[in-house]
C-alpha positions in Angstrom: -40.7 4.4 -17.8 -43.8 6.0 -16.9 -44.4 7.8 -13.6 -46.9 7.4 -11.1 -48.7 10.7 -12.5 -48.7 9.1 -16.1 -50.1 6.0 -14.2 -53.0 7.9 -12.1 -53.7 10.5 -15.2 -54.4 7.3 -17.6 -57.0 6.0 -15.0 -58.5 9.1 -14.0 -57.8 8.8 -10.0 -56.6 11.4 -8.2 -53.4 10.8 -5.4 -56.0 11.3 -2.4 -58.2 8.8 -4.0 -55.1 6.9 -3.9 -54.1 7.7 -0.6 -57.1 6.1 1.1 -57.3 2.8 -0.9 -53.3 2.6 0.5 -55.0 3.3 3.6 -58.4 1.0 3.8 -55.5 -1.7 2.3 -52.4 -1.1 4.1 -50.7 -1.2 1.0 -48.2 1.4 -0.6 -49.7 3.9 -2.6 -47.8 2.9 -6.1 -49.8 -0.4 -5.1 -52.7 1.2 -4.4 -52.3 3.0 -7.7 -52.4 -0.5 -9.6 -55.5 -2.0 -7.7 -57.2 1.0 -8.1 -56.5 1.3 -12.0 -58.0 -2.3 -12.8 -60.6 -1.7 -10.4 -62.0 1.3 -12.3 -62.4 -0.2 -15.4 -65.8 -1.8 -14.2 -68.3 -0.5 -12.5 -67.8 -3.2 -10.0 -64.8 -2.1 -9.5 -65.9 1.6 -8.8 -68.5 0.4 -6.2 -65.6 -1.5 -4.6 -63.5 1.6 -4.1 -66.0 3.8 -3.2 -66.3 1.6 -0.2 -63.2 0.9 0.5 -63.4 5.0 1.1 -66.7 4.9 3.0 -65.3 2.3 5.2 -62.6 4.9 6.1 -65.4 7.8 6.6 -67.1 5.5 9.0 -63.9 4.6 10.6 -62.9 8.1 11.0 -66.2 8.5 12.9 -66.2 6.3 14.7 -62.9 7.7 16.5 -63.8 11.2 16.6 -61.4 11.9 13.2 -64.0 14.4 12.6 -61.1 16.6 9.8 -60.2 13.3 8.3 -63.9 11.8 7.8 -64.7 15.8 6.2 -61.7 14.8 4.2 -62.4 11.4 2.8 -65.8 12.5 2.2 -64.7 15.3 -0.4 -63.0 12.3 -1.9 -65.7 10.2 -2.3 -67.7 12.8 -3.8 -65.3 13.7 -6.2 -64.6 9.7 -7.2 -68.4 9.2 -7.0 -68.9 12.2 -9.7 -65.6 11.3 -12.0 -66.7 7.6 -11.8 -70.9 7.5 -12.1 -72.3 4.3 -11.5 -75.2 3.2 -9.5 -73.8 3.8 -5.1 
């Protein structure tokens, strides 16, 4: 049976990448963890994730979540340069 590390190491996403698609979704993370695995096989998919996590940012904002939009930023940045496509 593989784990959810086996599962987030064979598609290259990290668990706080995972953490806000759970988030934007209100799903559970293992969820999350399969959306986001068939997602970043295209770079579709990759522009849909990466704003699923903006939307977050801009949430974050807009309630004065200033540590968690910092955060989710990092994330983004770190998706955006593990997964390049066109943003």
């Amino acid at each position: 049976m593989l784990s959810m590390r086996d599962c987030l190491d064979y598609c290259d996403i990290t668990d706080d990448e995972v953490a806000l698609i759970a988030e934007h979704e209100g799903i559970p993370d293992v969820a999350a963890a399969q959306v986001a695995c068939g997602l970043v096989q295209t770079p579709e998919g990759v522009l849909l994730l990466s704003r699923y996590m903006a939307d977050l940012v801009d949430r974050a904002e807009r309630t004065g979540q200033v540590d968690k939009a910092v955060r989710a930023r990092a994330v983004i940045a770190r998706f955006i340069a593990d997964h390049p496509t066109t943003h």
